[in-house]
C-alpha positions in Angstrom: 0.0 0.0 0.0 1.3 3.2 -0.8 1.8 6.2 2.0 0.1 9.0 1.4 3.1 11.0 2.1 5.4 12.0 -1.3 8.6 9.6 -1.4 7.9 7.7 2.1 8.3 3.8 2.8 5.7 2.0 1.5 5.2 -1.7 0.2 4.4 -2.9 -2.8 1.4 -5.3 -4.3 3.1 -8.1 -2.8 3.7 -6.8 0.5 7.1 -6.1 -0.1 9.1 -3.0 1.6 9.9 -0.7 -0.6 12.4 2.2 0.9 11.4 5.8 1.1 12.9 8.0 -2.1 15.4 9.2 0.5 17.0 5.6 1.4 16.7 4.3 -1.6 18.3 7.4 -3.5 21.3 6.3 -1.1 21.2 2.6 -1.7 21.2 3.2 -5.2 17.7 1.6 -5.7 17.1 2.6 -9.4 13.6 1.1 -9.3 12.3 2.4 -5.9 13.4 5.5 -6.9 12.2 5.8 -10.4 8.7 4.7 -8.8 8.9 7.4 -6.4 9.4 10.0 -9.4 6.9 8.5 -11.5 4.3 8.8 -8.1 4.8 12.7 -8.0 7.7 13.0 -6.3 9.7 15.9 -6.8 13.4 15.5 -7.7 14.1 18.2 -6.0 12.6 17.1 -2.8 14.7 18.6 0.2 15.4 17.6 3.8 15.5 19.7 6.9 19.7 20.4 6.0 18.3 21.8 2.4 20.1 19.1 0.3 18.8 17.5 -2.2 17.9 14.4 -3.5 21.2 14.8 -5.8 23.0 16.1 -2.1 22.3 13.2 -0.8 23.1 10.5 -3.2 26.6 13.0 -4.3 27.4 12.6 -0.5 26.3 9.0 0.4 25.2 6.9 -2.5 26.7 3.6 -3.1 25.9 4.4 -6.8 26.1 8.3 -7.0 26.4 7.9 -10.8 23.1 6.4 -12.5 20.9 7.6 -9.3 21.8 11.0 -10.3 21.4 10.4 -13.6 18.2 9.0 -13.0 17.3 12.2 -11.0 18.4 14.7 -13.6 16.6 12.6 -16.4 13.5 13.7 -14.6 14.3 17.8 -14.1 16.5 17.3 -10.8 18.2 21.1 -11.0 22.3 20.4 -10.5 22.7 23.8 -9.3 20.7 24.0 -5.9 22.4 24.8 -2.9 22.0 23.2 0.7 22.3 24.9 4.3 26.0 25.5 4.1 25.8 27.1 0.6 26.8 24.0 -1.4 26.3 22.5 -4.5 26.1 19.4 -5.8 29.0 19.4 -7.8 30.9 20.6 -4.2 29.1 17.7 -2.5 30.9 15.2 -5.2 33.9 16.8 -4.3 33.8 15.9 -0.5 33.7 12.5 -1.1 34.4 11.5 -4.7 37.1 12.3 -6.5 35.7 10.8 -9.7 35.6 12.8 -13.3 32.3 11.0 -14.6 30.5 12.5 -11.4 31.9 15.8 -12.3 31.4 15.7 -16.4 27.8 14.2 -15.5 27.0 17.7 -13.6 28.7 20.0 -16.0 27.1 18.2 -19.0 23.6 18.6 -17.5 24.3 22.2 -16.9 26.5 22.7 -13.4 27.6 25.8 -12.8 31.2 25.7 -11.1 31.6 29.0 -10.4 28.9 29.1 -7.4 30.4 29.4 -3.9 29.3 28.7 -1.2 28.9 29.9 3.0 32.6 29.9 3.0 33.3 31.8 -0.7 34.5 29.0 -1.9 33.6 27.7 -5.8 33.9 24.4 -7.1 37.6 23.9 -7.9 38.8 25.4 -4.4 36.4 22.6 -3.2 38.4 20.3 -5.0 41.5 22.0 -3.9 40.8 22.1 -0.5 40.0 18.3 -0.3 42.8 17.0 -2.3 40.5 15.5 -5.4 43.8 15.6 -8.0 41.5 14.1 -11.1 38.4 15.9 -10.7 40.3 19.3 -10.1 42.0 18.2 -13.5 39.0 17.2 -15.2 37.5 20.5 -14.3 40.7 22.7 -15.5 40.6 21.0 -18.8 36.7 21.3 -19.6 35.2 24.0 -17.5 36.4 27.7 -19.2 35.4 29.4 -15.6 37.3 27.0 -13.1 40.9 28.1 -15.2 40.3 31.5 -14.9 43.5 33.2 -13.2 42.0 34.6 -10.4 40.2 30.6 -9.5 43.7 29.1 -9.7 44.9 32.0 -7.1 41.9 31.3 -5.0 42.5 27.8 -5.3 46.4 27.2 -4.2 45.1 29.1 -1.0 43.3 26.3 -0.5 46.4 23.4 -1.4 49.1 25.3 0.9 49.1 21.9 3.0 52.0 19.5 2.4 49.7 16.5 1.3 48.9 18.7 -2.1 52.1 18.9 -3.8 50.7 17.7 -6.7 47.4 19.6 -6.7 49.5 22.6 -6.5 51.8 21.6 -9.5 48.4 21.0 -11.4 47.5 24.3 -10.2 50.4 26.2 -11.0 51.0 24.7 -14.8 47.5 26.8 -15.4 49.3 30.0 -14.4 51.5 32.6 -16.2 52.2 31.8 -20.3 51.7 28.1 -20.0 48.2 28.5 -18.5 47.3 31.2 -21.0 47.8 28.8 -24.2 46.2 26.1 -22.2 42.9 28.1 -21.6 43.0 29.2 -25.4 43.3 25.6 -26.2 40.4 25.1 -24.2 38.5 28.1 -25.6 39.1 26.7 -29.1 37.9 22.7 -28.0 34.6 24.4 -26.2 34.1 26.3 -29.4 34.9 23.3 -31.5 32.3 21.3 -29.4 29.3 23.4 -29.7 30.0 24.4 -33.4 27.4 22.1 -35.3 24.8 23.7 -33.1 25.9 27.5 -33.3 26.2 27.0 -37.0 22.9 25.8 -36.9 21.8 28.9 -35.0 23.6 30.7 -37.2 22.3 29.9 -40.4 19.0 31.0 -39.2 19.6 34.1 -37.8 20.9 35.6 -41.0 17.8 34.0 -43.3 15.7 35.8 -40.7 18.2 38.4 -41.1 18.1 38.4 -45.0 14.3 39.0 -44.9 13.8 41.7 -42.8 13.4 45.5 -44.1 17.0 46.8 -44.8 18.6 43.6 -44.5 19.9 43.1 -47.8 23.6 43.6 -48.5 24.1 43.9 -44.6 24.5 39.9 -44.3 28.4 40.1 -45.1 28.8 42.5 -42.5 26.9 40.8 -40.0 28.7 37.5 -40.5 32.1 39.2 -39.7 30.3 40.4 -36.4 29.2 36.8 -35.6 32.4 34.5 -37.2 
């Protein structure tokens, strides 16, 4: 019988237990939880500490990665913050130091930038807890996190003598040898949504093209936008 309260315990026709959303989020229970979702349940549901569904199974999930895909498949938002300001992607970071985790949020829209209670954004998270390959990961894919003044921030949070190498990662994205790095990575993000912007692009200037005045101006505009 089910409980008339959104994502609690409840069995099932057979009189089987079936774990509230909560437990079963953490236990990695892909088929308790998708019946929760598809009962109402909001993906987004929130405890009394403000985290998440995607807090929770980022901080204590035995199988973080296909419950929280399952959660963003149905309209989780990555980019909510609990009590102490953090997100998602900063929860991962706590415990995980695992790339997919990291490309799964960023993918799905993550923003790395957002700090939390303490100021801190994502990479000093990563910094600050000593995760060498997602701190990597999100150098070499997220344009934000390799800004100079993140990597400053950041080392403030590796001065401990357990993080020589996160402060050698660190440092190679400074000075020249950071700058053709983040053009590199300017170039590979542009590269990656290309299709789609030429797309987009194409578009725009038929629209363009067709309204009053726009003839002959297309040249001129494509210069502005290539």
């Amino acid at each position: 019988m089910m409980s008339t309260i959104p994502g609690a315990a409840s069995t099932n026709e057979y009189g089987e237990a079936i774990p509230d959303i909560w437990d079963a989020a953490e236990l990695g229970d892909l088929a308790a939880v998708q019946m929760h979702l598809n009962n109402g349940v909001s993906p987004d549901q929130r405890n009394n500490s403000r985290s998440t569904l995607l807090h929770r199974t980022a901080w204590q999930g035995v199988n973080p990665y296909a419950v929280m895909s399952l959660l963003i498949s149905y309209g989780a938002n990555v980019n909510l913050t609990n009590e102490n300001g953090n997100t998602v992607l900063q929860n991962v970071l706590m415990k995980h130091d695992d790339p997919s985790l990291i490309k799964l949020l960023l993918d799905n829209g993550a923003e790395a930038m957002i700090p939390n209670k303490e100021g801190m954004n994502t990479l000093e998270v990563a910094a600050l807890f000593n995760k060498l390959e997602s701190a990597r990961y999100l150098l070499e894919n997220d344009l934000s996190s390799s800004e100079p003044q993140s990597i400053v921030n950041a080392l403030q949070r590796a001065r401990s003598p357990d993080k020589k190498l996160m402060k050698a990662l660190l440092k190679s994205w400074q000075g020249r040898e950071g700058e053709r790095k983040r053009f590199e990575l300017m170039e590979r993000l542009r590269g990656r949504s290309s299709s789609s912007a030429v797309a987009n692009d194409a578009a725009s200037i038929r629209s363009f093209e067709t309204t009053k005045g726009g003839e002959g101006k297309s040249s001129k505009w494509l210069k502005l936008k290539f």
